[in-house]
C-alpha positions in Angstrom: -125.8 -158.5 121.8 -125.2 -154.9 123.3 -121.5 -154.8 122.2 -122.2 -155.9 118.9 -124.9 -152.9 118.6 -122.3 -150.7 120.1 -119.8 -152.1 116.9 -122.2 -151.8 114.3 -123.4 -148.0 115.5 -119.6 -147.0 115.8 -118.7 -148.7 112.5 -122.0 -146.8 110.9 -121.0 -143.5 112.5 -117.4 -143.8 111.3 -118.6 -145.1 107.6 -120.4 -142.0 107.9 -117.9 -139.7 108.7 -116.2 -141.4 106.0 -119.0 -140.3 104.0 -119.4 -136.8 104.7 -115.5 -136.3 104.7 -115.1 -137.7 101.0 -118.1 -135.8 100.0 -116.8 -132.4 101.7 -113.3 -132.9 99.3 -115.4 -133.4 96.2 -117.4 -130.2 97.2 -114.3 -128.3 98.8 -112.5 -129.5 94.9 -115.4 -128.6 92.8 -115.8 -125.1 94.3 -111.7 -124.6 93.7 -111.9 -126.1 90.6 -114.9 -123.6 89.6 -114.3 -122.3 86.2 -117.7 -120.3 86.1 -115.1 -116.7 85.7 -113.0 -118.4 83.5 -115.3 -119.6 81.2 -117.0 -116.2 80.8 -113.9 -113.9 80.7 -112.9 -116.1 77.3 -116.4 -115.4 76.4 -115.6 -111.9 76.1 -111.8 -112.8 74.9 -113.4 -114.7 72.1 -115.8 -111.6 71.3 -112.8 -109.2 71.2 -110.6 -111.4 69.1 -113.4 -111.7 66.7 -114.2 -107.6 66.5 -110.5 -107.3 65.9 -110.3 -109.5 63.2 -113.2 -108.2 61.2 -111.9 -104.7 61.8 -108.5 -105.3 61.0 -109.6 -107.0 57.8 -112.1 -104.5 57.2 -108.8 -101.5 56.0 -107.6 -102.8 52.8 -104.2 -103.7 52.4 -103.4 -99.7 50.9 -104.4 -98.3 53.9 -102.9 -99.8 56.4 -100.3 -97.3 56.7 -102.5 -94.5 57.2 -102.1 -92.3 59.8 -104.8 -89.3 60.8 -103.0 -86.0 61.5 -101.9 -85.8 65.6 -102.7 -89.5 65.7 -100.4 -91.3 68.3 -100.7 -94.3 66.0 -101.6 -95.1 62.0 -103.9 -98.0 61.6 -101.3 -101.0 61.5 -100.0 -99.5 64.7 -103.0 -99.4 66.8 -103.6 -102.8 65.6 -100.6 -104.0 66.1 -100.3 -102.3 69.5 -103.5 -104.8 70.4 -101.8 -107.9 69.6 -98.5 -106.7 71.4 -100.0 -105.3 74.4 -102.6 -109.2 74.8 -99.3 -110.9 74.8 -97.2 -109.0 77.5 -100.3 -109.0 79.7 -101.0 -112.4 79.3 -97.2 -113.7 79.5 -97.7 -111.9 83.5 -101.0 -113.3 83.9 -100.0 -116.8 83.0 -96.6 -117.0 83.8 -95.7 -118.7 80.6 -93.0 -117.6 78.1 -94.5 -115.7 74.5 -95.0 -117.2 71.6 -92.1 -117.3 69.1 -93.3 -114.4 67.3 -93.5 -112.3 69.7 -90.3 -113.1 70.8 -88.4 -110.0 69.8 -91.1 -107.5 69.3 -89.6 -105.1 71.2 -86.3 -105.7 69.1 -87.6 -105.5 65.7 -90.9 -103.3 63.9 -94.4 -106.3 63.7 -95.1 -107.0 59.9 -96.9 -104.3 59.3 -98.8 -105.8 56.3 -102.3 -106.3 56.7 -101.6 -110.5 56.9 -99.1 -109.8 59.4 -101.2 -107.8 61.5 -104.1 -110.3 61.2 -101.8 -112.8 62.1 -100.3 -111.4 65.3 -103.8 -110.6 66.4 -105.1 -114.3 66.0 -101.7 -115.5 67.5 -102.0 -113.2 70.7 -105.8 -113.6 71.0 -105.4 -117.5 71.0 -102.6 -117.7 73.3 -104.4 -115.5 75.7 -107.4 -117.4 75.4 -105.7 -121.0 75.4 -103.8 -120.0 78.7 -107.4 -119.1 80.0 -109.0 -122.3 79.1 -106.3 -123.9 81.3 -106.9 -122.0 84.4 -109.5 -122.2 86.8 -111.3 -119.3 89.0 -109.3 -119.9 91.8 -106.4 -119.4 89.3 -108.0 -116.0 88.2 -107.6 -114.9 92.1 -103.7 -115.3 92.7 -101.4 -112.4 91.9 -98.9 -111.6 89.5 -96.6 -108.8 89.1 -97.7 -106.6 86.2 -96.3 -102.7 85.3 -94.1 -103.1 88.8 -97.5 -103.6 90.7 -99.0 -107.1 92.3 -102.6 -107.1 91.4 -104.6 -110.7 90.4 -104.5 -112.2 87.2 -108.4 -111.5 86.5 -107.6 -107.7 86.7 -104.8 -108.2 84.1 -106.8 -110.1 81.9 -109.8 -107.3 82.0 -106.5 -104.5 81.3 -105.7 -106.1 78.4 -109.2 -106.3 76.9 -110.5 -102.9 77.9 -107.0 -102.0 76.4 -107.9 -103.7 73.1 -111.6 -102.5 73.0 -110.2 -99.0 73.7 -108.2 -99.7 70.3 -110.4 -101.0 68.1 -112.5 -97.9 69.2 -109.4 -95.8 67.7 -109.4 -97.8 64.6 -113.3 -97.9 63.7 -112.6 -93.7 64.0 -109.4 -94.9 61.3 -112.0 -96.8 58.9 -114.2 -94.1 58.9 -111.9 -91.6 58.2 -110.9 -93.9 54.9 -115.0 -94.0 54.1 -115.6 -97.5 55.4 -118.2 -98.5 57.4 -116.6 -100.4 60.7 -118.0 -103.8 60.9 -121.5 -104.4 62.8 -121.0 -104.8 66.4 -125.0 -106.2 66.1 -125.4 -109.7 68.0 -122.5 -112.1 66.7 -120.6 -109.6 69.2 -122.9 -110.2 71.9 -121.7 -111.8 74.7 
């Protein structure tokens, strides 16, 4: 009767190591496969993409060449600079190639029109934010080489959108200028 006890508390004790081993994996997994970070850095994507719609929409067609006096940029530009400057981020961040038409901005002037400049800004946003909704927060936390430096992925994500908030601060300045009011930053923008 004693060995049989001895069996049945080693089998317990090994069903419970078992146990606690499968349920460790699931935890170790679920912490690595967090996506807490993820989730609210495309918050913020999705915020910025918006904003830079409705402002790019906001200059009519006319003005989208304008240019203040000792202005690095005219409106199209700084606009266009946005989208150009998400895509060559992300393409580091990610690791994945741009989209096609992107492919030879560095080639050949963006369209310059006001639909081509709201296209390559809903192009860049969604492949930025697309390629985010893939990763997870461990993801966020591995390098990649960006400007010649190694830095993680999360910091060249936050780059790019201080980078375009910086922007679309230079073109509400640009609708002003032109007499329109920049589009309300109230709480559809919140985050």
């Amino acid at each position: 009767m004693k060995s049989g006890l001895n069996r049945l508390s080693i089998f317990i004790q090994l069903a419970a190591l078992c146990v606690l081993g499968i349920w460790a994996g699931h935890l170790l997994h679920a912490q690595e496969a967090s996506r807490a970070v993820v989730d609210d850095v495309v918050k913020h994507w999705q915020v910025s993409k918006d904003l830079s719609l409705a402002v790019a929409k906001a200059m009519p067609e006319a003005d989208y060449s304008f240019k203040p006096p000792n202005a690095e940029f005219g409106f199209a530009d700084q606009m266009g600079n946005i989208a150009l400057f998400n895509v060559l981020s992300c393409t580091k961040a990610l690791g994945t190639r741009a989209p096609e038409r992107f492919q030879s901005a560095f080639d050949k002037p963006m369209d310059s029109t006001k639909a081509g400049i709201t296209t390559s800004l809903m192009v860049a946003y969604d492949y930025c934010i697309d390629g985010l909704k893939q990763m997870n927060d461990a993801d966020l936390l591995k390098t990649a080489v960006f400007a010649g430096r190694s830095e993680p992925r999360l910091d060249i994500f936050w780059e790019a959108y201080a980078h375009a908030i910086h922007g679309l601060g230079k073109a509400d300045v640009y609708l002003r200028l032109k007499g329109i009011t920049p589009p309300d930053t109230g709480p559809r923008y919140k985050f």
